[in-house]
CHARMM-style PDB file with segment names, atoms N, HN, CA, C and O in Angstrom:
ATOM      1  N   UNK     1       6.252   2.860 -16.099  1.00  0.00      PROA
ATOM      2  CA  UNK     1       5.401   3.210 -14.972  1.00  0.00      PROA
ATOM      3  C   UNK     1       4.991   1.926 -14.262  1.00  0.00      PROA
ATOM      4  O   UNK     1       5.045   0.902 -14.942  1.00  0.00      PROA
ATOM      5  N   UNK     2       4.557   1.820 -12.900  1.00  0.00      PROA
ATOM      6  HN  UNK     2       4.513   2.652 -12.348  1.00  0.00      PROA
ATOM      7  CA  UNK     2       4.605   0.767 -11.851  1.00  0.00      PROA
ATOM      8  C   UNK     2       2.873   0.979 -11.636  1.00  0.00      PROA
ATOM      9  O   UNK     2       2.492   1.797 -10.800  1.00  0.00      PROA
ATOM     10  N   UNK     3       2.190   0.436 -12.190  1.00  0.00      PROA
ATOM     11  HN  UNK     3       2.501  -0.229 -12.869  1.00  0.00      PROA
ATOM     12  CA  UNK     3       0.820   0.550 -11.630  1.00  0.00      PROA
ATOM     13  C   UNK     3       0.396  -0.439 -10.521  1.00  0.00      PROA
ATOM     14  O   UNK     3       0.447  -1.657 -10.699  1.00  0.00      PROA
ATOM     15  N   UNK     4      -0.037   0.147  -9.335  1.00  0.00      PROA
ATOM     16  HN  UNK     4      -0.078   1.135  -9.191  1.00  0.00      PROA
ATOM     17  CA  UNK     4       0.271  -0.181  -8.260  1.00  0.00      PROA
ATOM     18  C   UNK     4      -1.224  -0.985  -7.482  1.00  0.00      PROA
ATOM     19  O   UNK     4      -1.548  -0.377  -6.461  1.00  0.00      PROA
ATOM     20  N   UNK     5      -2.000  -2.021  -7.752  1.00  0.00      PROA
ATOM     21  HN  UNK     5      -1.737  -2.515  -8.581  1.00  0.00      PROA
ATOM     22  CA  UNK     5      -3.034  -2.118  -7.263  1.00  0.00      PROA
ATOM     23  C   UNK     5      -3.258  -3.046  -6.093  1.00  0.00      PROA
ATOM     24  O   UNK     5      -3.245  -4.271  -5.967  1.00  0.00      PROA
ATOM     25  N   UNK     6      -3.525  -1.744  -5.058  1.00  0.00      PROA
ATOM     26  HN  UNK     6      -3.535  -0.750  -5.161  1.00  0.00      PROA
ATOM     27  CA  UNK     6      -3.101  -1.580  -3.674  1.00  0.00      PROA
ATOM     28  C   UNK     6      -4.825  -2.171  -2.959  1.00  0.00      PROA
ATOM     29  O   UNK     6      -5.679  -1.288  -2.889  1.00  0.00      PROA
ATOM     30  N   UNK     7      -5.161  -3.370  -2.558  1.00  0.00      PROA
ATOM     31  HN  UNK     7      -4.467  -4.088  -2.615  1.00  0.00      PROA
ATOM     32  CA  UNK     7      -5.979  -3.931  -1.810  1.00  0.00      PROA
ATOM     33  C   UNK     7      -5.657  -4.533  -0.258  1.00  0.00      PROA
ATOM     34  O   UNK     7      -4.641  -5.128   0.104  1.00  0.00      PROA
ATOM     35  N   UNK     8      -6.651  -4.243   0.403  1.00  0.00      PROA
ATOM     36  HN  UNK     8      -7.475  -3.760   0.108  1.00  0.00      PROA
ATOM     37  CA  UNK     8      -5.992  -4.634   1.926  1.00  0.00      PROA
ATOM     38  C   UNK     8      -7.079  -5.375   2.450  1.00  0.00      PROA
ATOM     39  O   UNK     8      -7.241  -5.535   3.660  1.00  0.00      PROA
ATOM     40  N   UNK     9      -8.203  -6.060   1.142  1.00  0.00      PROA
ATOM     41  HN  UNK     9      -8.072  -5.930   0.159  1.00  0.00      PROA
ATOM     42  CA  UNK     9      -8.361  -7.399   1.711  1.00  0.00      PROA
ATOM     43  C   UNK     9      -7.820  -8.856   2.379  1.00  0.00      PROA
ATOM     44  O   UNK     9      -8.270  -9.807   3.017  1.00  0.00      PROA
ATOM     45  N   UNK    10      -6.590  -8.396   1.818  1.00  0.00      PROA
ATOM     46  HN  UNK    10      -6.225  -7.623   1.299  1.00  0.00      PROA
ATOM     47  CA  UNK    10      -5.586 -10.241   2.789  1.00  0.00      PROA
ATOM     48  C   UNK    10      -5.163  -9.771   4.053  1.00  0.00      PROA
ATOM     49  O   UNK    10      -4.535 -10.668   4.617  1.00  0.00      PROA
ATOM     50  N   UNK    11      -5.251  -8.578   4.849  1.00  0.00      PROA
ATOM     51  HN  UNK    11      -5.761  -7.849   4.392  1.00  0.00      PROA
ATOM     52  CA  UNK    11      -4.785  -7.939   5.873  1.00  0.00      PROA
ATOM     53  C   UNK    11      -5.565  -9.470   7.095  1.00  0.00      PROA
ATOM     54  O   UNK    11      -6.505 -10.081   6.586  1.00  0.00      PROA
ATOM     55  N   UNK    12      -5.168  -9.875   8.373  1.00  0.00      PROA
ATOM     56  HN  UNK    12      -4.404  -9.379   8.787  1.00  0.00      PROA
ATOM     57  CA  UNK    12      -6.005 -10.282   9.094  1.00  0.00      PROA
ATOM     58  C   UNK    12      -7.283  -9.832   9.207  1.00  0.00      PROA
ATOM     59  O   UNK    12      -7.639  -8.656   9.125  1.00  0.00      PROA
ATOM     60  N   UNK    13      -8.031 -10.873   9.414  1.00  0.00      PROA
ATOM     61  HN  UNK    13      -7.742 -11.828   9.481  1.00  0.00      PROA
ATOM     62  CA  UNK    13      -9.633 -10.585   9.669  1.00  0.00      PROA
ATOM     63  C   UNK    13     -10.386 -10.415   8.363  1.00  0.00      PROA
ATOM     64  O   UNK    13     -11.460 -10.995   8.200  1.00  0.00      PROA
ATOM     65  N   UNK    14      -9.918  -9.726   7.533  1.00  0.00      PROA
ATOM     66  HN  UNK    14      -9.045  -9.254   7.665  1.00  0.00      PROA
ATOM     67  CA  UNK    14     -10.215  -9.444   6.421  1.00  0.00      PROA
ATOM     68  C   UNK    14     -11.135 -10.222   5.430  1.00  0.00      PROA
ATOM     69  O   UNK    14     -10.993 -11.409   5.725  1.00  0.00      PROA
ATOM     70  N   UNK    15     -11.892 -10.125   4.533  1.00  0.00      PROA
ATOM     71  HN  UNK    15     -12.008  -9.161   4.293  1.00  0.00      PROA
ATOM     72  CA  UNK    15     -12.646 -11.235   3.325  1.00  0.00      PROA
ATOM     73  C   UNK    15     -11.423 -12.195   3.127  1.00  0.00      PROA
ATOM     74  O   UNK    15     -11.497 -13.403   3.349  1.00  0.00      PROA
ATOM     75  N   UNK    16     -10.527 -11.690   2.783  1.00  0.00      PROA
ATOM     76  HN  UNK    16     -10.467 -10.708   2.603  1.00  0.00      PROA
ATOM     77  CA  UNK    16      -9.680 -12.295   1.843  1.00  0.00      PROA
ATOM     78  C   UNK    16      -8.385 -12.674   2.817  1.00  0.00      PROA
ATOM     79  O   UNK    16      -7.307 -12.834   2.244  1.00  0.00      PROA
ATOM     80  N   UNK    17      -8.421 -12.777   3.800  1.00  0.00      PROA
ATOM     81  HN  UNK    17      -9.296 -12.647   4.266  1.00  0.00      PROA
ATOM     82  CA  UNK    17      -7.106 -12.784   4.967  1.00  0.00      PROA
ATOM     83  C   UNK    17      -6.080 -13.647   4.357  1.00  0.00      PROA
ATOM     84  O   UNK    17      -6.337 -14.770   3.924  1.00  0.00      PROA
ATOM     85  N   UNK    18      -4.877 -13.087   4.328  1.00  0.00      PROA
ATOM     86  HN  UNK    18      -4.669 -12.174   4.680  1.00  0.00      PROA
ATOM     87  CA  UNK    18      -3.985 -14.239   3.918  1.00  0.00      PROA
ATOM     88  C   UNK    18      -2.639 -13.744   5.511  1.00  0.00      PROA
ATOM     89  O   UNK    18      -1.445 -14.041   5.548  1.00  0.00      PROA
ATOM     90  N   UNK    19      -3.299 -13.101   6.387  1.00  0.00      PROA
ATOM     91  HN  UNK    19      -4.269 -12.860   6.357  1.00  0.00      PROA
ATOM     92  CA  UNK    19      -2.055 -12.960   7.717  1.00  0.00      PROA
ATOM     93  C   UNK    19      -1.256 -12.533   7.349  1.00  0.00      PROA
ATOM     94  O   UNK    19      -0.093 -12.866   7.581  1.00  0.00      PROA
ATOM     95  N   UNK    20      -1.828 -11.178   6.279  1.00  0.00      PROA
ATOM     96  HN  UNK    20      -2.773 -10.907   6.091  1.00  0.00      PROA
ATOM     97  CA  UNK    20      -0.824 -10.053   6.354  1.00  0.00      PROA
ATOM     98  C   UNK    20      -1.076  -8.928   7.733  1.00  0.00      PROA
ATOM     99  O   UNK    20      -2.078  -9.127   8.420  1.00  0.00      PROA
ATOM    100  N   UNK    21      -0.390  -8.068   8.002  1.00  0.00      PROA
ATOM    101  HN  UNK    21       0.424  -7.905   7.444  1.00  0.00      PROA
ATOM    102  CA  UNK    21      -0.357  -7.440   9.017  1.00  0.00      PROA
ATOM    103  C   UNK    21      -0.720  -5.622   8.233  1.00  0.00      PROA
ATOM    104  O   UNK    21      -0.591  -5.134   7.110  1.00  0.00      PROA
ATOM    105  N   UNK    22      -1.167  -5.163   9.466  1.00  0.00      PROA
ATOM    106  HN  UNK    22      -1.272  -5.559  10.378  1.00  0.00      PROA
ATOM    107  CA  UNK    22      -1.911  -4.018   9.272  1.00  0.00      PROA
ATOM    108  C   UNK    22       0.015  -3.001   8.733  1.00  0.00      PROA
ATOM    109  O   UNK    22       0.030  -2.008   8.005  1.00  0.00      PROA
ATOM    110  N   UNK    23       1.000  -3.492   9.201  1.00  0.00      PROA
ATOM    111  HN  UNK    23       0.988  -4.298   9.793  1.00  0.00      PROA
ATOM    112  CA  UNK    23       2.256  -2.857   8.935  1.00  0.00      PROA
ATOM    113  C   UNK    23       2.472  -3.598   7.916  1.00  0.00      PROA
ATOM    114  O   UNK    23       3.617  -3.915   8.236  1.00  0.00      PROA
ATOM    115  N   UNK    24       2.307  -4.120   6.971  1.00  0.00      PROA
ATOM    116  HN  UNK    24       1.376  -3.862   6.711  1.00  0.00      PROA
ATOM    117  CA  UNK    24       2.662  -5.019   5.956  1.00  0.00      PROA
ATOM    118  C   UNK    24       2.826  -3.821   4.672  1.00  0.00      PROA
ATOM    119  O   UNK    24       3.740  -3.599   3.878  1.00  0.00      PROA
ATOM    120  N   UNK    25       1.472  -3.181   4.894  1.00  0.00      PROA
ATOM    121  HN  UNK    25       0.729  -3.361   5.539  1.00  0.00      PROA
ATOM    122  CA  UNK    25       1.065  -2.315   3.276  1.00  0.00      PROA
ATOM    123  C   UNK    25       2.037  -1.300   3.652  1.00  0.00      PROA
ATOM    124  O   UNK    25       2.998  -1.100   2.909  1.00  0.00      PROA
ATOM    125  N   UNK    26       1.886  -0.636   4.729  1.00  0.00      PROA
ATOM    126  HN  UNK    26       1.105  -0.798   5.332  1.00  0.00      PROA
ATOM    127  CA  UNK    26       2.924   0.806   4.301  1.00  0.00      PROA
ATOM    128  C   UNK    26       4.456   0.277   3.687  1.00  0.00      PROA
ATOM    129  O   UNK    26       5.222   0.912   2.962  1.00  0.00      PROA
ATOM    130  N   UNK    27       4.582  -0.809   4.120  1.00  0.00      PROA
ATOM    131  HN  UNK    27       3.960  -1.325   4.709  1.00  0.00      PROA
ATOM    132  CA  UNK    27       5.797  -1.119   3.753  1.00  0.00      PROA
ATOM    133  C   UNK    27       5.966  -1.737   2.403  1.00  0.00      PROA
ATOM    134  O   UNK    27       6.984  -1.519   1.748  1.00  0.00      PROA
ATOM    135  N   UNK    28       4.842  -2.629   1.892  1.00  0.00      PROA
ATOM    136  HN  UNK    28       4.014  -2.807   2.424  1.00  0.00      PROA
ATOM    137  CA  UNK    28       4.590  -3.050   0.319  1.00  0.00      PROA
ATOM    138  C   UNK    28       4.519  -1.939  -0.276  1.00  0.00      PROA
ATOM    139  O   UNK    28       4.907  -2.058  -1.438  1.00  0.00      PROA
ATOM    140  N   UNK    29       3.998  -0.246   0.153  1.00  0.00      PROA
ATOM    141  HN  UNK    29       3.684  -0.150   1.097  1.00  0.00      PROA
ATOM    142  CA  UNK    29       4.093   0.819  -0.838  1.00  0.00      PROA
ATOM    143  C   UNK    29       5.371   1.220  -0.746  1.00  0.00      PROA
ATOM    144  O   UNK    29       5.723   1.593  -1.866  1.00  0.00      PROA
ATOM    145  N   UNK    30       6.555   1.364   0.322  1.00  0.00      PROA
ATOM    146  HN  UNK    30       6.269   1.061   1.231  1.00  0.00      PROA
ATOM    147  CA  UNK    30       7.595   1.804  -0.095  1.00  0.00      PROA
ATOM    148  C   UNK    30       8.686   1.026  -1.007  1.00  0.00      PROA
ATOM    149  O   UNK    30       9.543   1.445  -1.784  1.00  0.00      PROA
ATOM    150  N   UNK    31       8.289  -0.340  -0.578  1.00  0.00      PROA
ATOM    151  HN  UNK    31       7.592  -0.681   0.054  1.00  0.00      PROA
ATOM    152  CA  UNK    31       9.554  -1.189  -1.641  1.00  0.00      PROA
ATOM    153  C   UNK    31       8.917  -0.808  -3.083  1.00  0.00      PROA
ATOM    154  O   UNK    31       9.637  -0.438  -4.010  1.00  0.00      PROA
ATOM    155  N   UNK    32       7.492  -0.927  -3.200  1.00  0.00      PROA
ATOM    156  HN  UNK    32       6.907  -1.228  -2.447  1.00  0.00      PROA
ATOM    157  CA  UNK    32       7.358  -0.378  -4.769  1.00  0.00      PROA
ATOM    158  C   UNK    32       7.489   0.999  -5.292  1.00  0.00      PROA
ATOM    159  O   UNK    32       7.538   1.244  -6.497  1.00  0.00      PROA
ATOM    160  N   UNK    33       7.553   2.009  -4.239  1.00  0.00      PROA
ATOM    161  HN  UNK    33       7.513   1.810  -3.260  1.00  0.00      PROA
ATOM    162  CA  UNK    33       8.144   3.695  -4.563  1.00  0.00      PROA
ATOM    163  C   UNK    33       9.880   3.592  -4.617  1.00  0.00      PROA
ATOM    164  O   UNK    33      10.543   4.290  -5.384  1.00  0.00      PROA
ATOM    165  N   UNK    34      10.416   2.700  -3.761  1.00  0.00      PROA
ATOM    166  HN  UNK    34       9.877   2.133  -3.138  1.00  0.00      PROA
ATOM    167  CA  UNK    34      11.682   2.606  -4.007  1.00  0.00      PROA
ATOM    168  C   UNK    34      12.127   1.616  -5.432  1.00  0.00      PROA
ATOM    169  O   UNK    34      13.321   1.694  -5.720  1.00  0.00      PROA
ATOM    170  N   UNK    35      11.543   0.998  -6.041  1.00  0.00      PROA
ATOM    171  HN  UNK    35      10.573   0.935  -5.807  1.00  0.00      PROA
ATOM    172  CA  UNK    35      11.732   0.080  -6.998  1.00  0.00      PROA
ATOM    173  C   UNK    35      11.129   1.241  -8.677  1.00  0.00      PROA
ATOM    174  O   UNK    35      11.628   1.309  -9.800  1.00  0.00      PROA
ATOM    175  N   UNK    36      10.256   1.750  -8.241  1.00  0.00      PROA
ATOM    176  HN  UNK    36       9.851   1.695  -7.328  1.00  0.00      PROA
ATOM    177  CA  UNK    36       9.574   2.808  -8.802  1.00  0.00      PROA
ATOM    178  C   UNK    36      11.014   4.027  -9.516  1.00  0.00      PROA
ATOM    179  O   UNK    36      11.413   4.359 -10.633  1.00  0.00      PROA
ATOM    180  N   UNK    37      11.249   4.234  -8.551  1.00  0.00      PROA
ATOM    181  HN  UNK    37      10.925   3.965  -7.644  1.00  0.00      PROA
ATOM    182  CA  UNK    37      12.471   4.997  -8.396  1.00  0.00      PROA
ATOM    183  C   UNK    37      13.828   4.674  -9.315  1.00  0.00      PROA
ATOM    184  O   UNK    37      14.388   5.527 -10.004  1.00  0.00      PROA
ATOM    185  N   UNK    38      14.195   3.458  -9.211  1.00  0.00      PROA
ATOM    186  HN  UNK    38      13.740   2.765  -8.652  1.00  0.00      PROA
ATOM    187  CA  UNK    38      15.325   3.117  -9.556  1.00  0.00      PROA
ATOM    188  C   UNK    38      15.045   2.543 -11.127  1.00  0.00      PROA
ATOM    189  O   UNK    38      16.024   2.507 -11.873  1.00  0.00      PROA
ATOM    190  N   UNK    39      13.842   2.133 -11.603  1.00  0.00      PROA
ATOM    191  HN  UNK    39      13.047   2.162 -10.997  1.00  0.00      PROA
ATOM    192  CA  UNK    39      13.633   1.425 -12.461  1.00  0.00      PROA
ATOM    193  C   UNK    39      12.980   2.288 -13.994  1.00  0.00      PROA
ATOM    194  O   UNK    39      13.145   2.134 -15.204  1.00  0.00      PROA
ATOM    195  N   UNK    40      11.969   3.488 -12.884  1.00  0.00      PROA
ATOM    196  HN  UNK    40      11.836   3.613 -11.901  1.00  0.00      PROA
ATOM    197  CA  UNK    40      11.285   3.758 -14.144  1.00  0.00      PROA
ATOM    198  C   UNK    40      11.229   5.817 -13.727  1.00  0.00      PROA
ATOM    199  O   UNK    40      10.273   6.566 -13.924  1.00  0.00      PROA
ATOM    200  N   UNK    41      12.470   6.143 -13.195  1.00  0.00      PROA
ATOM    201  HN  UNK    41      13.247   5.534 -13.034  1.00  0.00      PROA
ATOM    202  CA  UNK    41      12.020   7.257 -13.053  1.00  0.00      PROA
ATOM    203  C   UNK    41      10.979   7.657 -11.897  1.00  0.00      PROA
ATOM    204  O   UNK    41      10.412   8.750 -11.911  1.00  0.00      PROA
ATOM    205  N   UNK    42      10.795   6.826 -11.027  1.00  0.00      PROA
ATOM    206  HN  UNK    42      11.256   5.938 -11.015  1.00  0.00      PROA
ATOM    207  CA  UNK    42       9.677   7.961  -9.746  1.00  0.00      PROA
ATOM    208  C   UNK    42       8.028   7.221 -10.649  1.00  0.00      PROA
ATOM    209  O   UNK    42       7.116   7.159  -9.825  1.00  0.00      PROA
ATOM    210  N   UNK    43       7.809   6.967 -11.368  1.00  0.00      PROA
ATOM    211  HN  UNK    43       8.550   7.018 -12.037  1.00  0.00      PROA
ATOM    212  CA  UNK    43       6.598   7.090 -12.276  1.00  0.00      PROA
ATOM    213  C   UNK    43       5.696   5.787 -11.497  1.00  0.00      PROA
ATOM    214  O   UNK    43       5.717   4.583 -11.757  1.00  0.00      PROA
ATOM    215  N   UNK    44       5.312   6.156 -10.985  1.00  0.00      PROA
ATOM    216  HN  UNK    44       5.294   7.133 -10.774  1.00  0.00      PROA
ATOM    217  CA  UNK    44       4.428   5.364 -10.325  1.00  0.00      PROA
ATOM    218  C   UNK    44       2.757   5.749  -9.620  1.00  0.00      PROA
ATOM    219  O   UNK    44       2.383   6.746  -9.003  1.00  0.00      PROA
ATOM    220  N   UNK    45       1.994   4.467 -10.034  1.00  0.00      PROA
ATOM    221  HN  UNK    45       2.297   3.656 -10.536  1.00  0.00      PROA
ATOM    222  CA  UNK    45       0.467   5.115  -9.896  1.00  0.00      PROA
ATOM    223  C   UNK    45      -0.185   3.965  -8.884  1.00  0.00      PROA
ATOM    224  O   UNK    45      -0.156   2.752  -9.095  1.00  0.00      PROA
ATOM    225  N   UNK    46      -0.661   4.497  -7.963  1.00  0.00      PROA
ATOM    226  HN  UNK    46      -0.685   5.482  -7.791  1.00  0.00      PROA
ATOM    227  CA  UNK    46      -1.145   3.574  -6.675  1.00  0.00      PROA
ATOM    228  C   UNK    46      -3.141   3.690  -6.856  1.00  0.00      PROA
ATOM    229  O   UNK    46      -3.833   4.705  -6.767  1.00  0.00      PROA
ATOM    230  N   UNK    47      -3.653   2.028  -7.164  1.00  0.00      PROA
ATOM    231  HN  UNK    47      -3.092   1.204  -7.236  1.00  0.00      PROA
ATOM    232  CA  UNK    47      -5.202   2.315  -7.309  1.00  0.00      PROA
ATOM    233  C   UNK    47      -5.477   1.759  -6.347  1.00  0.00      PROA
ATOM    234  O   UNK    47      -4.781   0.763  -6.147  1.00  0.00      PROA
ATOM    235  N   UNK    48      -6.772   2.120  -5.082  1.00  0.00      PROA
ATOM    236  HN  UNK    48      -7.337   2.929  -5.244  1.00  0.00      PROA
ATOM    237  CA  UNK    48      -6.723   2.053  -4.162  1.00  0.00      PROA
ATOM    238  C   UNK    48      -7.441   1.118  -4.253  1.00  0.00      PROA
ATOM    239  O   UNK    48      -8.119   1.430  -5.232  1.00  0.00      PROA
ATOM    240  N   UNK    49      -8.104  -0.695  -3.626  1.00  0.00      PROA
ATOM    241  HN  UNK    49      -7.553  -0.949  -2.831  1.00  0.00      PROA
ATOM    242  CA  UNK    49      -9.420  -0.818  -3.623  1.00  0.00      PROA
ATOM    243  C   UNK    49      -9.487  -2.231  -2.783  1.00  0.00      PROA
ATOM    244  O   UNK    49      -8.530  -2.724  -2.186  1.00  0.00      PROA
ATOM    245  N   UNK    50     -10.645  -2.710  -2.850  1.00  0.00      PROA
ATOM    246  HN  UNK    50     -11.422  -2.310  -3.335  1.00  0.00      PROA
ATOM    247  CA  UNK    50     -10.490  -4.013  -1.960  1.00  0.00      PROA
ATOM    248  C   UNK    50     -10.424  -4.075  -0.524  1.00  0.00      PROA
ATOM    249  O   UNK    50      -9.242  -3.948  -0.205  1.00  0.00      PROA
ATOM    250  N   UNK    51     -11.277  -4.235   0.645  1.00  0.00      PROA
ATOM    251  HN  UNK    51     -12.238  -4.339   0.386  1.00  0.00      PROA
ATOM    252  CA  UNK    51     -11.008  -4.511   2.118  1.00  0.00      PROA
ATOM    253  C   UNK    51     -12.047  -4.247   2.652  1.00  0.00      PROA
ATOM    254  O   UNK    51     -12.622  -3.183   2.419  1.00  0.00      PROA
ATOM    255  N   UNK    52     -12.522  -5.159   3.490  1.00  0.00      PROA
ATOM    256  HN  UNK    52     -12.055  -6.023   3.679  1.00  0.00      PROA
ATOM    257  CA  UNK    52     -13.587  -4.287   4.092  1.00  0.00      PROA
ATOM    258  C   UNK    52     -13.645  -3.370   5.642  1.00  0.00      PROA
ATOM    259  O   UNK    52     -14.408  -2.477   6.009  1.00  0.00      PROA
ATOM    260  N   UNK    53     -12.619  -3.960   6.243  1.00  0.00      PROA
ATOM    261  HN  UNK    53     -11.999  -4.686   5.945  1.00  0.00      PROA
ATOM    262  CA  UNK    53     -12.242  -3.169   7.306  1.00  0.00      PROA
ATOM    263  C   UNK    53     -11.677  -1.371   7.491  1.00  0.00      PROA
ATOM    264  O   UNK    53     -10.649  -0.741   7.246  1.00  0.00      PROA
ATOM    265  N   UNK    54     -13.094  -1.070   8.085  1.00  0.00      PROA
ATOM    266  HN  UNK    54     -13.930  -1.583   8.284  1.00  0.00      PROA
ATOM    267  CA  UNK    54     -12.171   0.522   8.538  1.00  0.00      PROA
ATOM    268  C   UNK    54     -10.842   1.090   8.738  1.00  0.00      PROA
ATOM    269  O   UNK    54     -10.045   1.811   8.137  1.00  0.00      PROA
ATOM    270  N   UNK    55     -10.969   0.312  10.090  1.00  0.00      PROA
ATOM    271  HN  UNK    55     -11.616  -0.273  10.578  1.00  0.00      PROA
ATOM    272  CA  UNK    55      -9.805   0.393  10.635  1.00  0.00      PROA
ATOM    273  C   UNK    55      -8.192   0.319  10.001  1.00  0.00      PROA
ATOM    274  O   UNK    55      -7.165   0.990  10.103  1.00  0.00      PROA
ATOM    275  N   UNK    56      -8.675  -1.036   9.222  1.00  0.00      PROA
ATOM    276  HN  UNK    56      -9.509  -1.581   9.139  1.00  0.00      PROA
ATOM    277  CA  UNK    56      -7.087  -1.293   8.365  1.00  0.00      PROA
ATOM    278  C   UNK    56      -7.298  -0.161   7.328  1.00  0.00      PROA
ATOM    279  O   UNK    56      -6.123   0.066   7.043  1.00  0.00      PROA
ATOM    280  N   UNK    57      -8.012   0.676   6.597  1.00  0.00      PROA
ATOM    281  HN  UNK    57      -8.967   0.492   6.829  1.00  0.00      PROA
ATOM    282  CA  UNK    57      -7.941   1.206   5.996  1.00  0.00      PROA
ATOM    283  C   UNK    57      -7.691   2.629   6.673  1.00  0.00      PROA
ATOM    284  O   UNK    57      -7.082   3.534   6.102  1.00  0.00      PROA
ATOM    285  N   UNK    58      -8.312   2.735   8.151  1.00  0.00      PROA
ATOM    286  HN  UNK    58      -8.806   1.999   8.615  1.00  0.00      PROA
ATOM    287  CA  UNK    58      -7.864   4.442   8.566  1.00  0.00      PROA
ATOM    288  C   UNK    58      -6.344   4.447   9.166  1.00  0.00      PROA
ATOM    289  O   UNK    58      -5.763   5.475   9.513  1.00  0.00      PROA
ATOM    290  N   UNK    59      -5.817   3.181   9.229  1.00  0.00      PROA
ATOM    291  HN  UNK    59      -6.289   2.346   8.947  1.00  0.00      PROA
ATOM    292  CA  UNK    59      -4.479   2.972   9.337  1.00  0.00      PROA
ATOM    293  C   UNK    59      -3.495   3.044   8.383  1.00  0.00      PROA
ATOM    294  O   UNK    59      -2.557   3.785   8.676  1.00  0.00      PROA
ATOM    295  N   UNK    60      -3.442   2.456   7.272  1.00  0.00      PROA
ATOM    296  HN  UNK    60      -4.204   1.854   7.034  1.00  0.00      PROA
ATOM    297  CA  UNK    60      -2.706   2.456   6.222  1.00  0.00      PROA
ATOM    298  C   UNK    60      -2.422   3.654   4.856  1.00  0.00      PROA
ATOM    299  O   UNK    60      -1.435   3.875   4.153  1.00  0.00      PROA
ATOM    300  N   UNK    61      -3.652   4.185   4.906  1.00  0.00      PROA
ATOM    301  HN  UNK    61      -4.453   4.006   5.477  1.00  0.00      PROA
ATOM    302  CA  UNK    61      -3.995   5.245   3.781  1.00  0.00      PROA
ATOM    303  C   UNK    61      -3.090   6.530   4.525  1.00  0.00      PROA
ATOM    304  O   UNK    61      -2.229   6.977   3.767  1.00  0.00      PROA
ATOM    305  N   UNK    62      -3.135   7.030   5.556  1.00  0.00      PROA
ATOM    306  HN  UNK    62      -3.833   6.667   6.172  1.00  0.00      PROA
ATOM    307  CA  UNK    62      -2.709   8.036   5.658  1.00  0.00      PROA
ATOM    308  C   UNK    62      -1.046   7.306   5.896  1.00  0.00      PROA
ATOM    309  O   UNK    62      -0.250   8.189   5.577  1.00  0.00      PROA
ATOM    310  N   UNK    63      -0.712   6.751   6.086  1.00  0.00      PROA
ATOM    311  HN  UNK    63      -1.358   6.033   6.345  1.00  0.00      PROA
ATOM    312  CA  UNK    63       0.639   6.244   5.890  1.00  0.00      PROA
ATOM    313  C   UNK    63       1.310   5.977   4.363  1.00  0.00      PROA
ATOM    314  O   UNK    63       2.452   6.259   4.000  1.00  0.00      PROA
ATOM    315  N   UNK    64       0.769   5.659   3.976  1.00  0.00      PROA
ATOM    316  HN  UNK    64      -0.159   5.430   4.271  1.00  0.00      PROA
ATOM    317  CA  UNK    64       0.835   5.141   2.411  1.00  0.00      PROA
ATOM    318  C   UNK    64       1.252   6.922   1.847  1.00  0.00      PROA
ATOM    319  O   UNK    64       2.248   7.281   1.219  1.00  0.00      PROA
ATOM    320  N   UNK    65       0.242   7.655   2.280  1.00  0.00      PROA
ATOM    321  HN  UNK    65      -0.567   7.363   2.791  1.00  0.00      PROA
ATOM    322  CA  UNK    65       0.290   9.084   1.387  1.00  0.00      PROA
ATOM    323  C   UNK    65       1.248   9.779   2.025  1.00  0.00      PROA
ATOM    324  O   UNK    65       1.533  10.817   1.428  1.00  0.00      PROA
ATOM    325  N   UNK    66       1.921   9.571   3.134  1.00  0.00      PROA
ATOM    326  HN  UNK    66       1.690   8.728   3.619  1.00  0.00      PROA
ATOM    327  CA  UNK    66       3.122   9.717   3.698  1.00  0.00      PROA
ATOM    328  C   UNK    66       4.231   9.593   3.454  1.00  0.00      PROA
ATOM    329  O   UNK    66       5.126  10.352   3.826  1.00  0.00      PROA
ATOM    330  N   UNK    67       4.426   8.017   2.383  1.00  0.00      PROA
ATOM    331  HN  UNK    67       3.699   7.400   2.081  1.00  0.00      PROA
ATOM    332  CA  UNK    67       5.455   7.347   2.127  1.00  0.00      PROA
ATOM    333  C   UNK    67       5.185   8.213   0.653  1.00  0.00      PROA
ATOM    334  O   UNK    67       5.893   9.144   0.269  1.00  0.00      PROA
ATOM    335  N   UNK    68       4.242   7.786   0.087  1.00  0.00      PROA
ATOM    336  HN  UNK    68       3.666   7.030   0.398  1.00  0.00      PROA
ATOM    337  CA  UNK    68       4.831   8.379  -1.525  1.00  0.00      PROA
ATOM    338  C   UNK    68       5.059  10.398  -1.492  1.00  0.00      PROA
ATOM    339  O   UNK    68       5.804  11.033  -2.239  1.00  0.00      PROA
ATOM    340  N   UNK    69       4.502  10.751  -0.815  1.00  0.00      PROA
ATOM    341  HN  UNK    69       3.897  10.235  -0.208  1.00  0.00      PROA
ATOM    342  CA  UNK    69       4.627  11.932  -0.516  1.00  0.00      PROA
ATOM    343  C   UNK    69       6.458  12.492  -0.151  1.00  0.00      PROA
ATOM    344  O   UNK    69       7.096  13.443  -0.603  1.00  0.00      PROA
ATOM    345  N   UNK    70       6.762  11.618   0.653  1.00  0.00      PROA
ATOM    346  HN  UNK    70       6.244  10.846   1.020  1.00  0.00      PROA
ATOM    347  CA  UNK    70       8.299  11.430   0.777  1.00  0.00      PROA
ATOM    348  C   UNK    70       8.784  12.155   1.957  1.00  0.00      PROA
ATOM    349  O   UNK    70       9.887  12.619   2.249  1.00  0.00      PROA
ATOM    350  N   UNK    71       7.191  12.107   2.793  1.00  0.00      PROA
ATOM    351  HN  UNK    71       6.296  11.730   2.556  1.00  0.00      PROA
ATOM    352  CA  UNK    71       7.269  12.729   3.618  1.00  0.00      PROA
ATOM    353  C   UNK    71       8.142  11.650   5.237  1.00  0.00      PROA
ATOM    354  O   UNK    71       8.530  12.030   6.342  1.00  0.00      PROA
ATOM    355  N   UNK    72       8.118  10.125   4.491  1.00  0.00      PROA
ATOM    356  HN  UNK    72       7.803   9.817   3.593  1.00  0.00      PROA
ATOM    357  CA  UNK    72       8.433   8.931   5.836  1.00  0.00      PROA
ATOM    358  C   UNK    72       9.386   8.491   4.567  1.00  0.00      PROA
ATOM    359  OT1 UNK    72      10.124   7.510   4.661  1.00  0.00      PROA
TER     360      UNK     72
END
């Protein structure tokens, strides 16, 4: 299993900014659902936490549950 601990404090602006981009995470959750996939069976657990921005968070979360959903 891939335990997945998913923070979007380094996003720009952010506490923790390291000039990641608000498109950075949906895409850090699919290489690890696709790696997930090939490695351990699909078995993968995403813990959400870390960021203080809204915004990056009303952006990414419903994308994220998109991607593992398998719905993108």
């Amino acid at each position: 299993m891939i335990l997945h601990n998913l923070g979007h404090d380094t996003c720009e602006g952010d506490y923790g900014d390291r000039g990641l981009t608000k498109g950075f995470f949906p895409g850090l959750a699919a290489e690890v659902k696709a790696c997930a996939e090939s490695v351990c069976s699909g078995r993968h657990l995403v813990l959400t936490h870390g960021g203080n921005r809204a915004d990056v968070a009303e952006y990414i979360f419903p994308r994220i549950i998109e991607i593992l959903a398998g719905e993108k």
